[in-house]
Structure formats: C-alpha cells, structure tokens
MOPAC internal coordinates of N, CA, C and O (Angstrom, degrees):
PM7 1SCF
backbone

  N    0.0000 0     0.00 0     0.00 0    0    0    0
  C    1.4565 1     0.00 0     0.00 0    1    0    0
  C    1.5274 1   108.70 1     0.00 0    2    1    0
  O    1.2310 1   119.36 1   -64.84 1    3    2    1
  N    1.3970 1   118.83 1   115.16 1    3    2    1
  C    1.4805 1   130.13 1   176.90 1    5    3    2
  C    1.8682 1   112.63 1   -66.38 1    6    5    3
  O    1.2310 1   125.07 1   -60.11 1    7    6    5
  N    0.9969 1   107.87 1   119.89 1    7    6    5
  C    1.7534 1    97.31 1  -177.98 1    9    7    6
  C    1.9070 1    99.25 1   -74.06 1   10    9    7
  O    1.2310 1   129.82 1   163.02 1   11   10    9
  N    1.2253 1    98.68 1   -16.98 1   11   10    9
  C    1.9924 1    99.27 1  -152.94 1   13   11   10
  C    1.5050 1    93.39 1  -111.79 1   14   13   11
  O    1.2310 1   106.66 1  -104.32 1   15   14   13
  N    1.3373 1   142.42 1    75.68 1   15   14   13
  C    1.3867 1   137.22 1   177.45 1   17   15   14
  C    1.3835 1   134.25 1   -47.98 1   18   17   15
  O    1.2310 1   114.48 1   -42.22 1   19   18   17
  N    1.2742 1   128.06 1   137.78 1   19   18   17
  C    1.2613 1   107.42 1  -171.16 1   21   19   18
  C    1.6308 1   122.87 1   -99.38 1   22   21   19
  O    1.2310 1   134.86 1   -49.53 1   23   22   21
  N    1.2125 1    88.86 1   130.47 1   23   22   21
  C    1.7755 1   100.57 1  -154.47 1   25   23   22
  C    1.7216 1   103.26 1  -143.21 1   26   25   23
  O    1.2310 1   130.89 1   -59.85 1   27   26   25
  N    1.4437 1    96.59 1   120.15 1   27   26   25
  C    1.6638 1   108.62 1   171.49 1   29   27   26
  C    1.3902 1   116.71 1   -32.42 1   30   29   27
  O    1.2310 1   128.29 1   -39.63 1   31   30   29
  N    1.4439 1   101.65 1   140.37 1   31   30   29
  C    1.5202 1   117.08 1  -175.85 1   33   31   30
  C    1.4487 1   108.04 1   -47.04 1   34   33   31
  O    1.2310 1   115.58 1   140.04 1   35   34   33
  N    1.8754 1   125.99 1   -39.96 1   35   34   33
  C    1.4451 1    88.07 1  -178.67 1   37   35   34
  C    1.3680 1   122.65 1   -96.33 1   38   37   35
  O    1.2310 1   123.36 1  -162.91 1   39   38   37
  N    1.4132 1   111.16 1    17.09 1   39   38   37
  C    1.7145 1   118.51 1   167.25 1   41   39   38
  C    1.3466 1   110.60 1   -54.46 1   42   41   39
  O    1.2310 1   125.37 1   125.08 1   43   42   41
  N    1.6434 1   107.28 1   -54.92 1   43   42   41
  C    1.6425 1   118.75 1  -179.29 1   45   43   42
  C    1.3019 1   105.13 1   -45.47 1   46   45   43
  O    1.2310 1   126.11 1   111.29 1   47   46   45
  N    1.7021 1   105.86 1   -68.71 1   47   46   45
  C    1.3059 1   104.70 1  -171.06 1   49   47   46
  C    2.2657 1   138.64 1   -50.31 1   50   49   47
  O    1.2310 1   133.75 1   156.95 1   51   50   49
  N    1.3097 1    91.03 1   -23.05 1   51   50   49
  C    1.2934 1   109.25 1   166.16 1   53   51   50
  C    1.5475 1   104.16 1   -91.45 1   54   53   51
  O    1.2310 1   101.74 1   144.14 1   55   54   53
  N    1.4291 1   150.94 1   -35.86 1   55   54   53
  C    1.4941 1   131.62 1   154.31 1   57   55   54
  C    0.9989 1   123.94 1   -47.56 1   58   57   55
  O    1.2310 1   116.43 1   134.09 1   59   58   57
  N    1.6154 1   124.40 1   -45.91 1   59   58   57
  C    1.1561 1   110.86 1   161.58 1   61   59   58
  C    1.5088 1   121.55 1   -69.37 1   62   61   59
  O    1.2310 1   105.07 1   138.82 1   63   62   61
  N    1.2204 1   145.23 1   -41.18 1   63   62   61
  C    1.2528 1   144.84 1  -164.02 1   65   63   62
  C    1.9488 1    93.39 1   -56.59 1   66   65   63
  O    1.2310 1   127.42 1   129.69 1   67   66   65
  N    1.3813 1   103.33 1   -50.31 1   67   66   65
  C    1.5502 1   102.11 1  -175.00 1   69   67   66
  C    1.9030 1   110.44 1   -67.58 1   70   69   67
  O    1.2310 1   119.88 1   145.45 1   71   70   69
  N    1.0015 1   117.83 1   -34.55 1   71   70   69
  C    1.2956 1   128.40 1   169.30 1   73   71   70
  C    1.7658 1   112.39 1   -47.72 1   74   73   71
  O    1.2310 1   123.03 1   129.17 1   75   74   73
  N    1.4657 1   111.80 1   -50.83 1   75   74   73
  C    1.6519 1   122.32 1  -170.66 1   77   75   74
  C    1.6344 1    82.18 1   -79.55 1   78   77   75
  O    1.2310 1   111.72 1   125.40 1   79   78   77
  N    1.1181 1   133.20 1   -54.60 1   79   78   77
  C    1.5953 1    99.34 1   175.27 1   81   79   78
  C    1.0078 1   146.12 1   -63.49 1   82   81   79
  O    1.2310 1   115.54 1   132.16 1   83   82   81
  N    1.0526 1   126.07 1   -47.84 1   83   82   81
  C    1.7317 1   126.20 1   150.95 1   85   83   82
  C    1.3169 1   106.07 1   -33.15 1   86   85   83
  O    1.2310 1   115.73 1   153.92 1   87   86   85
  N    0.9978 1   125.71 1   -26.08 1   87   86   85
  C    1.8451 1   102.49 1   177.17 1   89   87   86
  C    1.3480 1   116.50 1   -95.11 1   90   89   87
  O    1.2310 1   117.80 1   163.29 1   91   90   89
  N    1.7526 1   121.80 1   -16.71 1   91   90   89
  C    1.2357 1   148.29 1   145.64 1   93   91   90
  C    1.6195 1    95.52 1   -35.21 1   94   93   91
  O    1.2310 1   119.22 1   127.96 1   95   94   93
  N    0.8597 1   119.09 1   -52.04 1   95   94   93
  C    1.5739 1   106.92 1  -142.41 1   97   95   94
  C    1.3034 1    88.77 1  -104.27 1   98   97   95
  O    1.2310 1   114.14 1   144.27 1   99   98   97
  N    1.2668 1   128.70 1   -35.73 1   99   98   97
  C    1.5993 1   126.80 1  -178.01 1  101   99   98
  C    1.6610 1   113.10 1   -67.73 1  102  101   99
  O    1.2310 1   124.06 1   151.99 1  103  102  101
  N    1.6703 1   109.81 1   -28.01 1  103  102  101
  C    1.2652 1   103.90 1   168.23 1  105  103  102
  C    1.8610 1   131.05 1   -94.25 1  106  105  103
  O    1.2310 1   132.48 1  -176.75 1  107  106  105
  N    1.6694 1    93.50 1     3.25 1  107  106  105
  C    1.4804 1    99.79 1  -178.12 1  109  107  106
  C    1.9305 1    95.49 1  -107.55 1  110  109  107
  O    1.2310 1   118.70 1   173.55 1  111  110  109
  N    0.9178 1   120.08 1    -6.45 1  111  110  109
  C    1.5034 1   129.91 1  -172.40 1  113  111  110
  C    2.1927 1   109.81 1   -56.55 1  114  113  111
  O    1.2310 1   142.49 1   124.94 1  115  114  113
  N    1.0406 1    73.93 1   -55.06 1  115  114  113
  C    1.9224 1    85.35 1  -177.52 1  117  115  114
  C    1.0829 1   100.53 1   -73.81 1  118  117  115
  O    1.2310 1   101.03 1   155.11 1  119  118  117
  N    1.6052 1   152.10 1   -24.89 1  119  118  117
  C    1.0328 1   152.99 1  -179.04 1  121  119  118
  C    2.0366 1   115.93 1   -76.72 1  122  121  119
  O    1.2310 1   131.30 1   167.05 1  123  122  121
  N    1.7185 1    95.80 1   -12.95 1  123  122  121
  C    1.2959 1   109.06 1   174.46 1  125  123  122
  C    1.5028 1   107.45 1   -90.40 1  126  125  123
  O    1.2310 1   122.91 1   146.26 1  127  126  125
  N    0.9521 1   112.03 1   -33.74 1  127  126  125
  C    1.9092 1   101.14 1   141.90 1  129  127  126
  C    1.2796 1   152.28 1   -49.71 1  130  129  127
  O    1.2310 1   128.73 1   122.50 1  131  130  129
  N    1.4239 1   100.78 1   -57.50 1  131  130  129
  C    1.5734 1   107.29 1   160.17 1  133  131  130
  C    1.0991 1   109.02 1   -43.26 1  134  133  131
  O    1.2310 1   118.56 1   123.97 1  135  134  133
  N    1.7493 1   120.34 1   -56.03 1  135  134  133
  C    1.4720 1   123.81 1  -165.16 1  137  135  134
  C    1.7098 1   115.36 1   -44.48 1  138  137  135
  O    1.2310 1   121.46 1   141.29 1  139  138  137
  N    1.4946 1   114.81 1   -38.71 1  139  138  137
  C    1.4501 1   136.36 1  -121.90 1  141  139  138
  C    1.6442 1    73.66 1  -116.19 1  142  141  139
  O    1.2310 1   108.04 1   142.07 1  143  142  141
  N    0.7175 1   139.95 1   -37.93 1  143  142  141
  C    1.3060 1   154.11 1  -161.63 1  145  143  142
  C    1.5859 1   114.88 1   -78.04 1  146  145  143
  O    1.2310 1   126.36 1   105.28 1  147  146  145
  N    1.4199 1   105.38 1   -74.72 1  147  146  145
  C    1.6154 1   132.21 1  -162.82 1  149  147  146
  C    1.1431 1    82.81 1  -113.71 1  150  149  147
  O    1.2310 1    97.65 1   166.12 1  151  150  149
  N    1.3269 1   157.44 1   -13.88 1  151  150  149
  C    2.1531 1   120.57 1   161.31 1  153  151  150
  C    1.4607 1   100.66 1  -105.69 1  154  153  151
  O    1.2310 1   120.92 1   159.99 1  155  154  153
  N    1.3059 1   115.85 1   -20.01 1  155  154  153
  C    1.8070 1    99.85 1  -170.98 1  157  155  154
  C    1.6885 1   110.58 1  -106.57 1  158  157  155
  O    1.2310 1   130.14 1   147.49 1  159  158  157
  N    1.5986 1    98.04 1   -32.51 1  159  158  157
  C    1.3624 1    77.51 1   173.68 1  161  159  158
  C    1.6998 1   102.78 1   121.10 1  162  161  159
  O    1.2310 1   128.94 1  -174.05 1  163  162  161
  N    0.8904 1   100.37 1     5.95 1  163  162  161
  C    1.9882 1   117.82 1  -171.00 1  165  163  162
  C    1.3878 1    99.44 1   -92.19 1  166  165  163
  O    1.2310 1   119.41 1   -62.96 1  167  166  165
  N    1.3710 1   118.72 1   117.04 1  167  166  165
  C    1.7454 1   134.95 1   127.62 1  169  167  166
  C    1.2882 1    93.34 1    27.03 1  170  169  167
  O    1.2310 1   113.58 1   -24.42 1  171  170  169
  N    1.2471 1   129.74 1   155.58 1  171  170  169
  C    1.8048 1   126.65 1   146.45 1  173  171  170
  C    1.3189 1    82.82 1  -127.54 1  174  173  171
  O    1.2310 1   107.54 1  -125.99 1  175  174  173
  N    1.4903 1   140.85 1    54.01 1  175  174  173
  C    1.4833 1   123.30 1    97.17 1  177  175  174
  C    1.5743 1   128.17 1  -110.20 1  178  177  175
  O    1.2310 1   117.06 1  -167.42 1  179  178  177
  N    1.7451 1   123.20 1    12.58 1  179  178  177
  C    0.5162 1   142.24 1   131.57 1  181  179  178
  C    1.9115 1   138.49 1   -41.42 1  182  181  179
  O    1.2310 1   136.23 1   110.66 1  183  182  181
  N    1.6374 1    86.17 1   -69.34 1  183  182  181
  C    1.5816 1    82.06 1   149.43 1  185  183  182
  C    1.3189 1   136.16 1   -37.02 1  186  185  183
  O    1.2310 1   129.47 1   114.16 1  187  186  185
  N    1.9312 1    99.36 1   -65.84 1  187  186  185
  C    1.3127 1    84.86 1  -152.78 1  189  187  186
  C    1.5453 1   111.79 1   -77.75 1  190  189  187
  O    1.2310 1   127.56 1  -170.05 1  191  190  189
  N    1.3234 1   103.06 1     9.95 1  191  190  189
  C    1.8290 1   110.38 1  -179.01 1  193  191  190
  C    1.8243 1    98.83 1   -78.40 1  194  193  191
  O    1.2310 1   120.29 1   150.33 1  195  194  193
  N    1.4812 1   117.05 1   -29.67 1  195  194  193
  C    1.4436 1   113.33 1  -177.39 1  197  195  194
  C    1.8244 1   107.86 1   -70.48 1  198  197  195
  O    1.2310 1   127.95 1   134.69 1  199  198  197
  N    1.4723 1   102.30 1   -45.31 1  199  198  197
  C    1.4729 1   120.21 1   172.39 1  201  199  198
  C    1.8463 1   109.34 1   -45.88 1  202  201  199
  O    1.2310 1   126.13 1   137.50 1  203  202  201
  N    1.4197 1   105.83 1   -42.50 1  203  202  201
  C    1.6852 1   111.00 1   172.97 1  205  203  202
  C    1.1225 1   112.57 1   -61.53 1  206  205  203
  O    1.2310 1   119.20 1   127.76 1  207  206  205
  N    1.4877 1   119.14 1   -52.24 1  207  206  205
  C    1.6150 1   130.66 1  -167.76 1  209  207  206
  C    1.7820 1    97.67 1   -54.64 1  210  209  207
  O    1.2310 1   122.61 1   133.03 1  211  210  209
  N    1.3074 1   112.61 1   -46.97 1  211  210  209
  C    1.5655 1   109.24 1  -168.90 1  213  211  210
  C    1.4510 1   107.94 1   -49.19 1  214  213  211
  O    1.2310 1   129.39 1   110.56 1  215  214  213
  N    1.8951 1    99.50 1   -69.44 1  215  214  213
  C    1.5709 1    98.33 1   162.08 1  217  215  214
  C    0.8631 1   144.32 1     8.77 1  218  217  215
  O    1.2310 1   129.32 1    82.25 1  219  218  217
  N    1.4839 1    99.64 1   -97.75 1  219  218  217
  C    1.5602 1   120.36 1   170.45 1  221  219  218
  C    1.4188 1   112.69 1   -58.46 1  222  221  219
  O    1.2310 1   121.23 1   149.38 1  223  222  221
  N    1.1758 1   115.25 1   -30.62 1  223  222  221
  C    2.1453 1    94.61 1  -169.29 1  225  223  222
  C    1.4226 1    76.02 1   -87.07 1  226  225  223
  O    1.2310 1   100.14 1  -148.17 1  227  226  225
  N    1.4769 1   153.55 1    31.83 1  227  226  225
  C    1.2807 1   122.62 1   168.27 1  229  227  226
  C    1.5741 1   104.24 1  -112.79 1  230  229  227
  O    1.2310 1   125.58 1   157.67 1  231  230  229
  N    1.1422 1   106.88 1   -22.33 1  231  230  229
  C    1.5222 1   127.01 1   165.81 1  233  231  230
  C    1.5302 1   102.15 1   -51.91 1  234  233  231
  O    1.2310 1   118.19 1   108.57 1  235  234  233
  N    0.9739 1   121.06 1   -71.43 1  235  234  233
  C    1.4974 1   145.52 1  -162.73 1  237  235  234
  C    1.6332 1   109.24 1   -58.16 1  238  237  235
  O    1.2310 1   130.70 1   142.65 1  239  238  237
  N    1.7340 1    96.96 1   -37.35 1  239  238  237
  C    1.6633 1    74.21 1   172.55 1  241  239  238
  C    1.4893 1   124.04 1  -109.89 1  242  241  239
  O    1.2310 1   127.54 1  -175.66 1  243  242  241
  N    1.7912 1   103.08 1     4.34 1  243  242  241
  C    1.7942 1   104.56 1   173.13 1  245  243  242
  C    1.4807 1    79.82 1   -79.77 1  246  245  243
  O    1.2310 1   101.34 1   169.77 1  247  246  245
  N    1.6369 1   151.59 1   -10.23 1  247  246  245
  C    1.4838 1   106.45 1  -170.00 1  249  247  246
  C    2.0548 1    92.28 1   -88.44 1  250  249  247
  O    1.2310 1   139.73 1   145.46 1  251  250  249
  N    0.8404 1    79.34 1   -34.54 1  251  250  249
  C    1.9682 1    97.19 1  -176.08 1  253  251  250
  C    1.6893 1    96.01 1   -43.04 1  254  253  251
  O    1.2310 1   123.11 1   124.11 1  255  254  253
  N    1.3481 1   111.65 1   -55.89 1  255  254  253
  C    1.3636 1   127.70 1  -175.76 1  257  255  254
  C    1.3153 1   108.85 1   -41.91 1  258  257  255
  O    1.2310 1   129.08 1   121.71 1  259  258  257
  N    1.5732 1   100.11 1   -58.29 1  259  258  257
  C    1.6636 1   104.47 1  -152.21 1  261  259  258
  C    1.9078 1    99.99 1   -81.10 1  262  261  259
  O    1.2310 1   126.99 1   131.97 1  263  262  261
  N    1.1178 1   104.16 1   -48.03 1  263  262  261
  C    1.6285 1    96.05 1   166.96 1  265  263  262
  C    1.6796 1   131.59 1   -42.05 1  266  265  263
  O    1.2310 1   133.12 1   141.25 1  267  266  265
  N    1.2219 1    92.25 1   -38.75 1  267  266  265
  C    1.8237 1   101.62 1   173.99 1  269  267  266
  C    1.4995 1   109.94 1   -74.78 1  270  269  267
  O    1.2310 1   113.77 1   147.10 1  271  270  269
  N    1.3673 1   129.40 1   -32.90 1  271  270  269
  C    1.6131 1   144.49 1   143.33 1  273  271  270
  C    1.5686 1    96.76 1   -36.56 1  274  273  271
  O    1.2310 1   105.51 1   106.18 1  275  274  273
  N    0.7340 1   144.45 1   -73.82 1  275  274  273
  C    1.5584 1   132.04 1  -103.08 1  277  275  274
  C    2.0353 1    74.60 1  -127.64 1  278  277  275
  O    1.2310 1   104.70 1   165.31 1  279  278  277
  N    1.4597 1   145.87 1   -14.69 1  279  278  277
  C    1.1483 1   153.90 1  -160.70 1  281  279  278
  C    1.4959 1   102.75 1  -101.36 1  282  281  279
  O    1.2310 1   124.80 1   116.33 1  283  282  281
  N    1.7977 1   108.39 1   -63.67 1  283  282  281
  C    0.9547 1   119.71 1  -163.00 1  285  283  282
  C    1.5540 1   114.56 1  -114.46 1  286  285  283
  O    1.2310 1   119.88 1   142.48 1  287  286  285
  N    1.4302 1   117.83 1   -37.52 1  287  286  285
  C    1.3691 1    92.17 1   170.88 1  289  287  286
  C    2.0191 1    72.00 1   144.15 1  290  289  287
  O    1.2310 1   133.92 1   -30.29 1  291  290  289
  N    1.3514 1    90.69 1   149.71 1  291  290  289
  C    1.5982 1   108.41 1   179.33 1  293  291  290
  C    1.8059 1   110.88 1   -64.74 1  294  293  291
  O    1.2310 1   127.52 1   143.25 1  295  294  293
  N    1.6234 1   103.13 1   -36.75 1  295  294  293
  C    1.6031 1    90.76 1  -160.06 1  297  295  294
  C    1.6191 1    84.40 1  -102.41 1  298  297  295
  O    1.2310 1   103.16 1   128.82 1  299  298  297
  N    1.2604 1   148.54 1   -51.18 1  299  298  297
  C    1.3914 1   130.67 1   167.06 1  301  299  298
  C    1.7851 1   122.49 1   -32.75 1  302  301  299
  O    1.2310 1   113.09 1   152.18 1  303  302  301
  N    1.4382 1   130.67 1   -27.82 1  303  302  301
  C    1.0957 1   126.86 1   130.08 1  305  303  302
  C    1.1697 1   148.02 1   -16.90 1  306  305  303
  O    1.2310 1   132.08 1   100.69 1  307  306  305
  N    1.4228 1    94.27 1   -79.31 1  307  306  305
  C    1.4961 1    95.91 1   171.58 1  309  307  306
  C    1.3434 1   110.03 1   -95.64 1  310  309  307
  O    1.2310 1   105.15 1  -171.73 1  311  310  309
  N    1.4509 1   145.09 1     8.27 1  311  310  309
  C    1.7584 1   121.04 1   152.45 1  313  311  310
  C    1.6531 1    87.15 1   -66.87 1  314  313  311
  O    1.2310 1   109.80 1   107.97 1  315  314  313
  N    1.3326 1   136.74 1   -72.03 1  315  314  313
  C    1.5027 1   123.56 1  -176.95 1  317  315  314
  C    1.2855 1   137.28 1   -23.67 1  318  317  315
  O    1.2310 1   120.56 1   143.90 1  319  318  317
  N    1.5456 1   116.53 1   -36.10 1  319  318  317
  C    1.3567 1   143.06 1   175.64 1  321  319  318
  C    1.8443 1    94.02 1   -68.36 1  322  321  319
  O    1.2310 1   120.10 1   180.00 1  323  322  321

C-alpha cells in the first residue's frame, strides 16, 4: 500500500493549492473575531457564533458539493453551483 499516490502533476498542484488555503483561512479565521468584536462592536460570543456559522455552512457545502460530484458528474456541478 503506497501512502503517496500517483497522480498527475496538476492533481498535486491543485491539493496543494487547496491545502495552502485552508491554512490561510484557519490562520485568518480568529482574527474575524477580533475584527467583529473590537471595530464593529459585536458580542465576542456573538462573534464567535458568526465565526461558527462560516464553518459550518462551509462544511455543509463541500459535503453538498462532493455528493453532487460524485451523483452527477464534476462539470454538471459546478454549471449548477
């Protein structure tokens, strides 16, 4: 069993590209609190309930995503998307 699969150069290159964002976003994420907080004027449990909502509806639509992928077909997806 290969841990490292072998997969065309621009497979890699789009795993990683999606990989450097998620960590983009995981390290600018808590800072959408502070923001929400200390410039607007929002609860910081307010915030961080808006900070959840992102989360979760982001959860919700790679699973939404990947089922409509995996149902219908990658490019009928996304013209739908």
């Amino acid at each position: 069993m290969d841990l490292m699969p072998r997969l065309p150069r621009s497979a890699w290159v789009t795993l990683v590209s999606h990989a450097l964002s998620a960590v983009g976003t995981g390290m600018t994420m808590p800072f959408l609190i502070v923001y929400l907080h200390g410039v607007r004027g929002i609860a910081v449990g307010t915030a961080g309930l808006a900070a959840a909502t992102v989360g979760v509806g982001a959860l919700m639509t790679n699973l939404a995503g990947g089922m409509a992928i995996d149902r219908f077909g990658a490019r009928a997806a996304l013209i739908g998307g």
